[in-house]
C-alpha positions, 0 to 999 in steps of 0.5 A, spaced: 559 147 297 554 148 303 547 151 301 546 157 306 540 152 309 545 146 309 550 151 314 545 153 317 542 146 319 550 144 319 551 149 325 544 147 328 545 139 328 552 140 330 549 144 336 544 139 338 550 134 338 554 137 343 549 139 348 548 136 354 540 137 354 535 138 350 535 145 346 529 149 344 528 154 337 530 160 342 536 158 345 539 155 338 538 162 335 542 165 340 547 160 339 547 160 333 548 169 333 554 167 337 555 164 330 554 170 327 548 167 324 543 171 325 537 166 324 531 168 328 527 164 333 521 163 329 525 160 322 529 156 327 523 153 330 521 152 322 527 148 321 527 143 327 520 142 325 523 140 318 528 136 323 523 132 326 518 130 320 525 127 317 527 124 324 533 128 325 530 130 331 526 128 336 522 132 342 524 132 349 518 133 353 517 142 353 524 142 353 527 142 347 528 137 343 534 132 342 538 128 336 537 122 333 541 117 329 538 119 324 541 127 325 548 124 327 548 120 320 545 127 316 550 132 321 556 126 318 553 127 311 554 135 311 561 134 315 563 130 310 560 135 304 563 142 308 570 138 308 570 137 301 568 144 300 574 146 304 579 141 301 576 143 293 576 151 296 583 150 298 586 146 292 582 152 287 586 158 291 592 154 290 592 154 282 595 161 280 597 163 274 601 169 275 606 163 280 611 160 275 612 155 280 604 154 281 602 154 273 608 148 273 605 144 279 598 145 275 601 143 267 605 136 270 598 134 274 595 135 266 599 131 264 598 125 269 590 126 266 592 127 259 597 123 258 591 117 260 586 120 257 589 120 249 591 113 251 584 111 253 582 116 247 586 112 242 582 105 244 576 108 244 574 115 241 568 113 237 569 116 228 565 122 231 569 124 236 575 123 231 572 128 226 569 133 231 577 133 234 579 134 227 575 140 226 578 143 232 584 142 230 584 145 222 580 151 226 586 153 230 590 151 224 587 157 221 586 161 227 594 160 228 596 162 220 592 169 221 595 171 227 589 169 232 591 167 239 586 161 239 586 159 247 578 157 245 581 152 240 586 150 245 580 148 251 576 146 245 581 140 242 583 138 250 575 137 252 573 133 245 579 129 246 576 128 253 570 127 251 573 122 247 577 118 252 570 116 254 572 116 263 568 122 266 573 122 272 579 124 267 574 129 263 572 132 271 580 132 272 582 136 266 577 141 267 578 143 275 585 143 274 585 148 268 579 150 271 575 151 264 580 153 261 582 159 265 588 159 264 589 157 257 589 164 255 595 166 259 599 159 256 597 162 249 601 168 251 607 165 254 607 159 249 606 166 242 611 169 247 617 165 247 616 162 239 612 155 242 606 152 237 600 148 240 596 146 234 603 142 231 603 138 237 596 137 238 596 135 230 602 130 232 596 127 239 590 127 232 595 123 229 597 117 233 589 117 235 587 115 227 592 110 227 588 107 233 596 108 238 595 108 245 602 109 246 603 114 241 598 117 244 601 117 251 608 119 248 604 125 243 600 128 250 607 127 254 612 130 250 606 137 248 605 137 255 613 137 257 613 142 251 609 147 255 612 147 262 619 149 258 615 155 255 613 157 261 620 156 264 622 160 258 617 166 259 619 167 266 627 167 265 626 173 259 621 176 264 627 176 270 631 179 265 626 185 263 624 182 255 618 180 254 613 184 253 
């Protein structure tokens, strides 16, 4: 996401890519008004000045000033940044935890993450990692056997597990797709709901990881996961019907 200097020098070099002639502070500040940016004379001209100490910028006599190779390679760097804003902004709105059909879309592209996260975990995931996992895991045991909803666990033992799969982009992937863990307090209710039980299978992925399986793995992280969208298809069929709480 852009800072709020970065849309204000966006919108300035942008302009100055697109005028015929050169631009002055003056002229830029009513520009950038009609932007609904309200960025006075002065500050505009504060702002070229740092434009011309980077090389962005160039002066064009009293006329203004004109952009170089460099403010066309910068003004490609922001537009480059505010897309991907834009692309992240509209990925983060479309995951909505009260559309069954959005909260599958999200728990089948988990399960595309985590299903090589567990494989690359059971390779490489180090005696700390297993017993930091195993930790979690006895934590939610007992949360679960005194009534407790233990999304926190639920997070926790997907991060750990993560962290244990040794690939940051996969680690990166699980938290914006379940956007740190929002969502798993609406799962644990679905999942207590309709009689589902997440400590059993993440003790089935735990397991697979000490013996050092790969595939048993996969196949454990699959099968939790695909266990899930089922719940949520339960939770919503006994919603349609006026019986859930």
């Amino acid at each position: 996401m852009l800072t709020d200097k970065e849309v204000v020098e966006y919108e300035c070099l942008n302009l100055l890519e697109n005028a015929r002639n050169p631009i002055g502070a003056v002229t830029l500040s009513l520009l950038l008004k009609k932007k609904e940016l309200d960025i006075s004379g002065a500050t505009v001209g504060r702002m070229l000045s740092e434009f011309d100490y980077d090389g962005f910028t160039a002066k064009h006599g009293f006329q203004g000033r004109i952009l170089t190779n460099a403010g066309v390679e910068r003004l490609a760097e922001l537009k480059g940044k505010r897309r991907l804003a834009e692309v992240s902004s509209r990925l983060y709105k479309s995951v909505d935890a009260e559309s069954k059909d959005n909260l599958i879309d999200v728990l089948i592209a988990r399960r595309g993450i985590e299903r090589e996260t567990a494989r690359l975990a059971a390779i490489r995931a180090t005696d700390a990692d297993l017993a930091a996992l195993r930790k979690v895991y006895e934590t939610q045991i007992r949360n679960t056997a005194d009534g407790i909803i233990s999304a926190d666990s639920d997070v926790l033992f997907h991060q750990t597990l993560a962290k244990a799969g040794k690939n940051k982009v996969l680690a990166a992937a699980y938290d914006f797709t379940w956007q740190n863990g929002r969502f798993s307090p609406v799962m644990e209710y679905i999942r207590v709901t309709v009689g589902g039980t997440l400590a059993v299978e993440h003790g089935k992925i735990l397991d697979s990881l000490f013996r050092r399986d790969p595939e048993e793995a996969d196949k454990c992280m699959a099968a939790h996961i695909d266990n899930l969208i089922n719940d949520v298809q339960k939770y919503w069929d006994l919603a349609r019907k006026g019986n859930t709480p």
